[in-house]
MIZAFI-928025 format. One line per field, with one value per residue (C-alpha): residue number from 1; x negated, y, z negated. Coordinates in steps of 0.1 Angstrom, whole numbers, always signed. Layout:
<vexpas>
seq = (NUM; ...)
c1 = (X; ...)
c2 = (Y; ...)
c3 = (Z; ...)
</vexpas>
This chain:
<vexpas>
seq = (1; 2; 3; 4; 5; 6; 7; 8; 9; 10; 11; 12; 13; 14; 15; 16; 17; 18; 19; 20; 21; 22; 23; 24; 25; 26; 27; 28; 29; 30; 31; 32; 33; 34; 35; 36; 37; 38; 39; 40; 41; 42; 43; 44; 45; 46; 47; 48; 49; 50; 51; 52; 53; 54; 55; 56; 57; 58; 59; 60; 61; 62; 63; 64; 65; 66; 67; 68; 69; 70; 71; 72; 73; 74; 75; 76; 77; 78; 79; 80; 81; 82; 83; 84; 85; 86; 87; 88; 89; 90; 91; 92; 93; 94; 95; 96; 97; 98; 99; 100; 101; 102; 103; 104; 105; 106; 107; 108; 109; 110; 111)
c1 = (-331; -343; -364; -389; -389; -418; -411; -438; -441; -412; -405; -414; -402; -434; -437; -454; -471; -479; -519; -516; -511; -491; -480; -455; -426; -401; -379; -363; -374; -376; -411; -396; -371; -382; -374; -383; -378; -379; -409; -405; -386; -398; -419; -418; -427; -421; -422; -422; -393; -401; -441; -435; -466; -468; -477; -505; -529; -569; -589; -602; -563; -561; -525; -525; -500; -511; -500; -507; -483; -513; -514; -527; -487; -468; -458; -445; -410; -400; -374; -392; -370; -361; -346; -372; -388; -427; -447; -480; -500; -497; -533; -549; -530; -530; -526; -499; -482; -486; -485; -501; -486; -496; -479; -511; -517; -533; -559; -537; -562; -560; -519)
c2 = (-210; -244; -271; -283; -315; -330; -360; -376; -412; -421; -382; -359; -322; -295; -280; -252; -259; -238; -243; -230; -267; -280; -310; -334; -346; -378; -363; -326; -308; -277; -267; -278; -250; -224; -189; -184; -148; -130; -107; -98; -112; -149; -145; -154; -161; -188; -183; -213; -198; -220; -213; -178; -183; -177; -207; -193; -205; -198; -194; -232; -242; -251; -245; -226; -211; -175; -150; -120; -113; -112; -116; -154; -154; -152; -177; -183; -200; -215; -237; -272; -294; -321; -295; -294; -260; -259; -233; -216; -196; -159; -152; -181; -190; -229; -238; -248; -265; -300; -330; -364; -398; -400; -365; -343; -312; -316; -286; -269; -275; -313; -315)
c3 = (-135; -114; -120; -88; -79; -60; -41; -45; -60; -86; -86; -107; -124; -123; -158; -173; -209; -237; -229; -196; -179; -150; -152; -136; -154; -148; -173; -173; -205; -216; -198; -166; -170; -147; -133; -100; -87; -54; -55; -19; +16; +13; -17; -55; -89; -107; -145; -170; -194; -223; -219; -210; -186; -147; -124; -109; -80; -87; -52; -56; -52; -90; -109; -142; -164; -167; -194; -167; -134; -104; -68; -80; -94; -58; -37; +3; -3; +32; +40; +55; +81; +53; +32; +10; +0; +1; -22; -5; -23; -14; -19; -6; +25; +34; -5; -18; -50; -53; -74; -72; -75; -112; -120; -121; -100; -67; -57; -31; -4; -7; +6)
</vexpas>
């Protein structure tokens, strides 16, 4: 279990909420808990563990927490020369997770 910290601003934990939104957190909490699982060599998931949802990416590059495992579910996991991981979406190549200085999600085109 891990928590992802974006860099972004003051900082902020990604969570996963009950209604399927992503959100940036300053504070861990429970919905920033998350699972994130190999799926395949440099790929995974990353489930919510309090929300029980999948992040998800849809093909606009907008992050939802989806009930259903899907191809929208799987993410490139590489290793970026700061040490920081970056998240592209599996599906939709050139997307990836982000958040904005305010803590909201950032359509994964606009990075």
């Amino acid at each position: 279990l891990r928590r992802l910290y974006c860099n972004v601003g003051i900082g902020f934990h990604v969570q996963v909420l009950p209604d399927g939104k992503i959100h940036g957190t300053h504070n861990e909490n429970r919905y920033s808990l998350l699972e994130i699982s190999p799926v395949e060599r440099g790929v995974v998931s990353i489930l919510g563990v309090k929300s029980a949802l999948f992040l998800a990416m849809n093909n606009r590059g907008k992050l939802y927490g989806s009930k259903q495992y899907s191809e929208e579910c799987k993410f490139k996991e590489p290793l970026l020369a700061n040490n920081y991981n970056a998240y592209e979406s599996r599906q939709y190549p050139g997307m990836y997770i982000a958040l904005s200085k305010n803590g909201r999600t950032k359509r994964g085109n606009r990075v």
